[in-house]
VMD Tcl script that builds the backbone (N, CA, C; Angstrom):
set m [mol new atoms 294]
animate dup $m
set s [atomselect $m all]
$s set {name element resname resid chain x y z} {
  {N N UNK 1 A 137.516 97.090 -51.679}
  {CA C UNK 1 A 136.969 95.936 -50.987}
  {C C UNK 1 A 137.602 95.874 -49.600}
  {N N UNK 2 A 137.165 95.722 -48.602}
  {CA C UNK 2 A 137.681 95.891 -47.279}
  {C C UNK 2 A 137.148 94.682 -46.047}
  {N N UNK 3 A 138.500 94.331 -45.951}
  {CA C UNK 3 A 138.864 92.960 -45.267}
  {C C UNK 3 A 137.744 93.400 -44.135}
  {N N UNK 4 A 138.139 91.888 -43.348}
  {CA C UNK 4 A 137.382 91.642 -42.150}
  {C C UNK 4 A 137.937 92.725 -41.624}
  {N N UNK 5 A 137.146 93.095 -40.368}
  {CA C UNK 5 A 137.592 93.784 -39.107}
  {C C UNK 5 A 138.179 93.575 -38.158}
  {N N UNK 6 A 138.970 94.561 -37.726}
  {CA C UNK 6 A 139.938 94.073 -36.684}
  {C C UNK 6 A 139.699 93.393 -35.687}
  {N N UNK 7 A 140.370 93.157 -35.083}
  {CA C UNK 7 A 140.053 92.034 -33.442}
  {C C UNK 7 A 141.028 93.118 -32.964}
  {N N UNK 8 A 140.651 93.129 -31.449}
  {CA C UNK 8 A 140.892 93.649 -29.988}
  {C C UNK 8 A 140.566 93.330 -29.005}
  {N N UNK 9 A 141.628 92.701 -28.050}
  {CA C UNK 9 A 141.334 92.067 -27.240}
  {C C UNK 9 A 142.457 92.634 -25.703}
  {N N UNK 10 A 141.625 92.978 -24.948}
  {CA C UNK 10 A 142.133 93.226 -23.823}
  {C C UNK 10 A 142.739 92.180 -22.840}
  {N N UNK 11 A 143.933 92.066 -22.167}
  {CA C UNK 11 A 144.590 91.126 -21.673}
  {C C UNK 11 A 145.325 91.449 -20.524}
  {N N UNK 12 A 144.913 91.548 -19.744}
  {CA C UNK 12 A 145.692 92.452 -18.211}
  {C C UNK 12 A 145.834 94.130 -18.581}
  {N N UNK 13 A 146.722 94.347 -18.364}
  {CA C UNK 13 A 147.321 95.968 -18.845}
  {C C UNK 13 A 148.021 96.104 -20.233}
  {N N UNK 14 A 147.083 95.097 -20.995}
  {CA C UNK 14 A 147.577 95.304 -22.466}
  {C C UNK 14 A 146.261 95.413 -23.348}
  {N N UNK 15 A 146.594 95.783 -24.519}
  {CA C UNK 15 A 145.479 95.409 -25.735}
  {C C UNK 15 A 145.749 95.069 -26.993}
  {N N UNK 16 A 145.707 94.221 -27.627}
  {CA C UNK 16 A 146.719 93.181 -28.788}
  {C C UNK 16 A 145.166 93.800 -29.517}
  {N N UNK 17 A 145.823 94.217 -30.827}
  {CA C UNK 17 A 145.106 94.588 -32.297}
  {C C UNK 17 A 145.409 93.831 -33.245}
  {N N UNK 18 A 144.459 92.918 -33.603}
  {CA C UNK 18 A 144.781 92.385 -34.973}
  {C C UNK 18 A 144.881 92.874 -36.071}
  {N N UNK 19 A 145.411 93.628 -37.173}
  {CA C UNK 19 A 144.613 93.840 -38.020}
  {C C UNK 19 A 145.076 92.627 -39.643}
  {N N UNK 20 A 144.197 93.208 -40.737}
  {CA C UNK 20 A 144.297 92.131 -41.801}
  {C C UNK 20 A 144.566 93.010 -43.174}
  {N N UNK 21 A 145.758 92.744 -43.949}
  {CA C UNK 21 A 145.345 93.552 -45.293}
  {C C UNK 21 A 145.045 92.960 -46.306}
  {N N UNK 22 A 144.124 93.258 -47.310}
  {CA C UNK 22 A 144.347 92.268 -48.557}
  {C C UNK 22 A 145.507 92.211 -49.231}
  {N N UNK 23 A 144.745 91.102 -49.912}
  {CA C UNK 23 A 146.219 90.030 -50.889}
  {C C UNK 23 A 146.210 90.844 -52.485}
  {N N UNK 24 A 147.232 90.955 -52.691}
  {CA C UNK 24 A 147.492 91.950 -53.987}
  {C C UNK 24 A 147.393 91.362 -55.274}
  {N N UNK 25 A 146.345 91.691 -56.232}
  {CA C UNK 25 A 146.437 90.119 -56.829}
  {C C UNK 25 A 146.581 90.608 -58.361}
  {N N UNK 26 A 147.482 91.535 -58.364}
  {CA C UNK 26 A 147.889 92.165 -59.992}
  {C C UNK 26 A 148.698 91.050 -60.211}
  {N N UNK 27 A 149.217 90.966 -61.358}
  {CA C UNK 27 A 150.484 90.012 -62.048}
  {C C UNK 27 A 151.499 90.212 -62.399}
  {N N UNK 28 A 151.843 92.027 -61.837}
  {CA C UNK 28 A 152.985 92.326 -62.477}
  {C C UNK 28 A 153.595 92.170 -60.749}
  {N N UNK 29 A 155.295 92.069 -60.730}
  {CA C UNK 29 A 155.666 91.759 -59.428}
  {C C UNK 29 A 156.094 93.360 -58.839}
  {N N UNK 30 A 155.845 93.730 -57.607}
  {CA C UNK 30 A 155.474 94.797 -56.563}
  {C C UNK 30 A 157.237 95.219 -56.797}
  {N N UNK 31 A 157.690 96.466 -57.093}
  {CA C UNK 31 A 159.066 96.880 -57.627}
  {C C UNK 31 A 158.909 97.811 -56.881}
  {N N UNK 32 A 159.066 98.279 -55.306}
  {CA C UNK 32 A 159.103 99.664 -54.410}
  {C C UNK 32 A 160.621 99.811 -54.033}
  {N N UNK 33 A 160.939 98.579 -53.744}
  {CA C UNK 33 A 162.019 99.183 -53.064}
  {C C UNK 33 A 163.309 100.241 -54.039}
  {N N UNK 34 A 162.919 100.052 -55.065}
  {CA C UNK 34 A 163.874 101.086 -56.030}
  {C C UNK 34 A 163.512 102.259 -55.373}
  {N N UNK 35 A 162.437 102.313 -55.458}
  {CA C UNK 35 A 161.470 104.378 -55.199}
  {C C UNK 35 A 162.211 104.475 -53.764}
  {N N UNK 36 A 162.043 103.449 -52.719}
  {CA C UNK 36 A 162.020 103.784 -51.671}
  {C C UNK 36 A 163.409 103.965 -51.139}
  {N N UNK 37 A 164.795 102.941 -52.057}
  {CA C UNK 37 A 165.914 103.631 -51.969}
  {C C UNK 37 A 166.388 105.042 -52.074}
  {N N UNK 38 A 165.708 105.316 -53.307}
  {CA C UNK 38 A 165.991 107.076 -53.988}
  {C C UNK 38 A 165.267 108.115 -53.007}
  {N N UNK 39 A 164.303 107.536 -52.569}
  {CA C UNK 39 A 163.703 108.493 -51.501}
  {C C UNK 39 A 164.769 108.371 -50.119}
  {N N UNK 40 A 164.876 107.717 -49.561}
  {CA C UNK 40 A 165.862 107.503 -48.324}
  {C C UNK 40 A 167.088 108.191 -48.758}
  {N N UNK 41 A 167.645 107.943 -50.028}
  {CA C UNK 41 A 169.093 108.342 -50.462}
  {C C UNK 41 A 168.804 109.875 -50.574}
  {N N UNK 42 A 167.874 110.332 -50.716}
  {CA C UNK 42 A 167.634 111.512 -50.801}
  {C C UNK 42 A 167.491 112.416 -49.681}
  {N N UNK 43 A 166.867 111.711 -48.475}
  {CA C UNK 43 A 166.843 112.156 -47.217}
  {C C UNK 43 A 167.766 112.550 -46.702}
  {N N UNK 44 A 168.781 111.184 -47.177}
  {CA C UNK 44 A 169.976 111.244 -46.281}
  {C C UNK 44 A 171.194 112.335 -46.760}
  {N N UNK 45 A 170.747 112.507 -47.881}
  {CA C UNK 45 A 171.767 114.057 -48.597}
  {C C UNK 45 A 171.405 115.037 -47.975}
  {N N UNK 46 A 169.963 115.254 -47.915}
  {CA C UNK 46 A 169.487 116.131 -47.192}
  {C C UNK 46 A 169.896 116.850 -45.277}
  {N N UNK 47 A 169.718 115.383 -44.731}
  {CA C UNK 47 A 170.391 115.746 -43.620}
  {C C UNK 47 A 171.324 115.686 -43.301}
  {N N UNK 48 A 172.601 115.628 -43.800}
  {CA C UNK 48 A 173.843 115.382 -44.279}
  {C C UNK 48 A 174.023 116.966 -44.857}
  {N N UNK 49 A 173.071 117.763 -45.813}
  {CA C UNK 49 A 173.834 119.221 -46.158}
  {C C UNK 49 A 173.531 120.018 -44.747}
  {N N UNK 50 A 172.483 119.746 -44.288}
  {CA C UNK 50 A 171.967 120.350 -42.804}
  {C C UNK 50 A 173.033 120.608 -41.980}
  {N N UNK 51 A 173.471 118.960 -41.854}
  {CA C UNK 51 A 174.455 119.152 -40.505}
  {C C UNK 51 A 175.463 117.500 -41.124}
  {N N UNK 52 A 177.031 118.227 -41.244}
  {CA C UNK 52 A 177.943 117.679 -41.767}
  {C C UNK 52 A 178.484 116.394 -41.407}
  {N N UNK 53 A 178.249 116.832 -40.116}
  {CA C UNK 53 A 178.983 116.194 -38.606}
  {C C UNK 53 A 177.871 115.068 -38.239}
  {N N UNK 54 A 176.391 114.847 -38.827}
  {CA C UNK 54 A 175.423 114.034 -38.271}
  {C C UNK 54 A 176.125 112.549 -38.308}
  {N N UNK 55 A 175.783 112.019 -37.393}
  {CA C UNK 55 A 176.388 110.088 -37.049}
  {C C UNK 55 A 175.273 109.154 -38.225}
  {N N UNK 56 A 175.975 108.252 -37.716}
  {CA C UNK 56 A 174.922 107.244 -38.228}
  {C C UNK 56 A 173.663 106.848 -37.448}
  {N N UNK 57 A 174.182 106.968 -36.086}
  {CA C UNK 57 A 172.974 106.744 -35.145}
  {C C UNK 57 A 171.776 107.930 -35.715}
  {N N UNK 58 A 172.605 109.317 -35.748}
  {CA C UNK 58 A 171.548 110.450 -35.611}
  {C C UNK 58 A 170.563 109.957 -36.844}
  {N N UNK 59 A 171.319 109.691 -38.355}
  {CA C UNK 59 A 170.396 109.488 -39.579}
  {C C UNK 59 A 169.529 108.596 -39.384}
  {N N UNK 60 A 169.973 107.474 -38.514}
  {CA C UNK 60 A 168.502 106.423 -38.356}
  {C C UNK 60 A 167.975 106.950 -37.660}
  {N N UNK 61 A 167.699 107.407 -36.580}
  {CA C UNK 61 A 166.571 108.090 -35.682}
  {C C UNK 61 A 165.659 108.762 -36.955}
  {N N UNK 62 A 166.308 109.934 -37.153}
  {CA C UNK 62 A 165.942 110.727 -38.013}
  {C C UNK 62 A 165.273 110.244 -39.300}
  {N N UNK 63 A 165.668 109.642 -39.400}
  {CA C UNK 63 A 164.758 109.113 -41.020}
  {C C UNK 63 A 163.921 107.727 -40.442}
  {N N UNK 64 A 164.452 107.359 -39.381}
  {CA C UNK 64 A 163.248 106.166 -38.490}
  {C C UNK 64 A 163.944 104.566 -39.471}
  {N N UNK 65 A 164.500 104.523 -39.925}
  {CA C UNK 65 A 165.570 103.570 -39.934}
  {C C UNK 65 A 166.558 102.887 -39.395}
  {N N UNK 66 A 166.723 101.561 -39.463}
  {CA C UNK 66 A 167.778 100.740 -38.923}
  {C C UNK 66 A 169.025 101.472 -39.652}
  {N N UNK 67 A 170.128 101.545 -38.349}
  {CA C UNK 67 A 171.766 101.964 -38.733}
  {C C UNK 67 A 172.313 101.214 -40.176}
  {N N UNK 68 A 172.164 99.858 -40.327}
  {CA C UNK 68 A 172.239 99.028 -41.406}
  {C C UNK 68 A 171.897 99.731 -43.041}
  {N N UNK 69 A 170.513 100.149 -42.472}
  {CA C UNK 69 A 170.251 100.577 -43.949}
  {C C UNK 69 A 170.597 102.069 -44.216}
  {N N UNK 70 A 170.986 102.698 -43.011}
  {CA C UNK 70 A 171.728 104.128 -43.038}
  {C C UNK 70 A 173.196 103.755 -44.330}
  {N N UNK 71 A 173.862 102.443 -43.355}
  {CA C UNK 71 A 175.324 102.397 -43.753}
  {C C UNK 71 A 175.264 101.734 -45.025}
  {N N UNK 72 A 174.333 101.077 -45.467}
  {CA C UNK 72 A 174.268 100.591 -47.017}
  {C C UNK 72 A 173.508 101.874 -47.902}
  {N N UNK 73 A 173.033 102.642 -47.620}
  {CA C UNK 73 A 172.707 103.687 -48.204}
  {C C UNK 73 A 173.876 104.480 -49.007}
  {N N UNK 74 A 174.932 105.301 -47.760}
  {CA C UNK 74 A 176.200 106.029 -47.527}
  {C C UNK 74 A 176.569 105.373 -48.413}
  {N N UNK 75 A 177.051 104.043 -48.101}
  {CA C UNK 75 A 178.030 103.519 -49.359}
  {C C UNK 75 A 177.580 103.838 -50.744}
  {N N UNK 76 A 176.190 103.437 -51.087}
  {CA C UNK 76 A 175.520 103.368 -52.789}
  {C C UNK 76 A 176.101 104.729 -52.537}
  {N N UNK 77 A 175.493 105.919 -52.124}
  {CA C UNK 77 A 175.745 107.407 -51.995}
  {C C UNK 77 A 177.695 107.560 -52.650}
  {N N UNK 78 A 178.184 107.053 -51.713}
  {CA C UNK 78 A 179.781 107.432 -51.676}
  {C C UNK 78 A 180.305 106.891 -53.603}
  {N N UNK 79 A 179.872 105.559 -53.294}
  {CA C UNK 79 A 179.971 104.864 -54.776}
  {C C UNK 79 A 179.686 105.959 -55.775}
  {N N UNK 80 A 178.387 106.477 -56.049}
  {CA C UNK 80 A 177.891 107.513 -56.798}
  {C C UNK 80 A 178.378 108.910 -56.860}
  {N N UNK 81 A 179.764 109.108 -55.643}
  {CA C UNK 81 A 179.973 110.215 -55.589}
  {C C UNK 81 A 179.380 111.552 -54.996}
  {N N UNK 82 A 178.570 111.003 -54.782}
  {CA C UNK 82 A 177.263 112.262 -54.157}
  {C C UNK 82 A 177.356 112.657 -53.148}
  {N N UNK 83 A 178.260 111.488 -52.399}
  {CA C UNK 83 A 178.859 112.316 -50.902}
  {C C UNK 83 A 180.484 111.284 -50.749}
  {N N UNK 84 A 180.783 112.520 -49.679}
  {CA C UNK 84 A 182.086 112.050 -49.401}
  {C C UNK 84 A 182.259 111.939 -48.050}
  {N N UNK 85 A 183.498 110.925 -47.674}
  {CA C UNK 85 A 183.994 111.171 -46.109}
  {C C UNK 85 A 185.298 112.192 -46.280}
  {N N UNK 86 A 185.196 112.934 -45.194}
  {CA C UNK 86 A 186.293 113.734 -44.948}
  {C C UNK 86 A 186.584 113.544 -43.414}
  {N N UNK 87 A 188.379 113.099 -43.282}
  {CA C UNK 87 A 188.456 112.759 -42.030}
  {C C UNK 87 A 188.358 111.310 -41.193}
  {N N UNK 88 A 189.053 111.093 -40.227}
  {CA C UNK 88 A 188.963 109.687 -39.297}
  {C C UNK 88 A 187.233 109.744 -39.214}
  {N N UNK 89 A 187.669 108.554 -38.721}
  {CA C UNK 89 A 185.915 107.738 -38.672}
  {C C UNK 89 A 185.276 108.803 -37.454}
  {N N UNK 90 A 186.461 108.810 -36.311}
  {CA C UNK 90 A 185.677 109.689 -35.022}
  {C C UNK 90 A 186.388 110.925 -35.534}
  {N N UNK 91 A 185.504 112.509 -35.315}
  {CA C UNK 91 A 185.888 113.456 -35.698}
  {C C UNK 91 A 185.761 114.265 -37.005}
  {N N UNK 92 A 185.760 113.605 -38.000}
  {CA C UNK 92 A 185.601 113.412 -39.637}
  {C C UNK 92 A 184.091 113.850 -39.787}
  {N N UNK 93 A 183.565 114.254 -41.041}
  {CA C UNK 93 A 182.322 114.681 -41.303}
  {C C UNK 93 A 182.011 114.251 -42.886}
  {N N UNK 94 A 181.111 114.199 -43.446}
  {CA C UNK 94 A 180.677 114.088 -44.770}
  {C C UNK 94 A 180.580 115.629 -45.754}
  {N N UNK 95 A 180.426 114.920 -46.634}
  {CA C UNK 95 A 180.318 116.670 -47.719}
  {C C UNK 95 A 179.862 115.880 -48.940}
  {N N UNK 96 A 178.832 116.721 -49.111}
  {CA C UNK 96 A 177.544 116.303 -50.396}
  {C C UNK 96 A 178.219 116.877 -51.505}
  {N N UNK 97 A 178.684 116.108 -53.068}
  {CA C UNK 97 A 178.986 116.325 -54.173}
  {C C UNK 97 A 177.798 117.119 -54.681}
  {N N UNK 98 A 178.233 117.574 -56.254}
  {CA C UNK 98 A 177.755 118.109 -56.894}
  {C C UNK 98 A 176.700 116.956 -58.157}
}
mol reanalyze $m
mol bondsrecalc $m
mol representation Tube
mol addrep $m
């Protein structure tokens, strides 16, 4: 079933898009963000075995995430063992468990 159509409206040297999504109307309650932790946590092992030395800045670029949810990630990660810090905060690098 597919909502109204967008609006577009031109405004000097701009153009503002409305758009609309429908309303979700199952009864069971919407449970993503689990998947979408394990997927991110997974990324971030990933670019982390790549390159040891990657920042926190680099992982949010890279995975298109806020630093925040980089550094609450690391931690669940560290908690779980799955990665480690090795080294001062500046200089220091990570290393992915087994």
């Amino acid at each position: 079933m597919a909502g109204p159509e967008p609006k577009i409206q031109e405004r000097g040297d701009f153009v503002d898009w409305e758009f609309y999504r429908s309303t979700i109307s199952n009864t069971e309650p919407v449970t993503g963000s689990e998947k979408v932790s394990e997927k991110m946590s997974e990324k971030i092992v990933r670019f982390i075995q790549a390159n040891p030395n990657i920042t926190i800045d680099e992982l949010s670029k890279l995975a298109e995430v806020s630093t925040r949810t980089i550094e609450r990630n690391l931690k669940s990660l560290q908690a779980q063992s799955r990665i480690k810090r090795i080294g001062p905060a500046k200089g220091g690098y990570r290393e992915v468990g087994e």
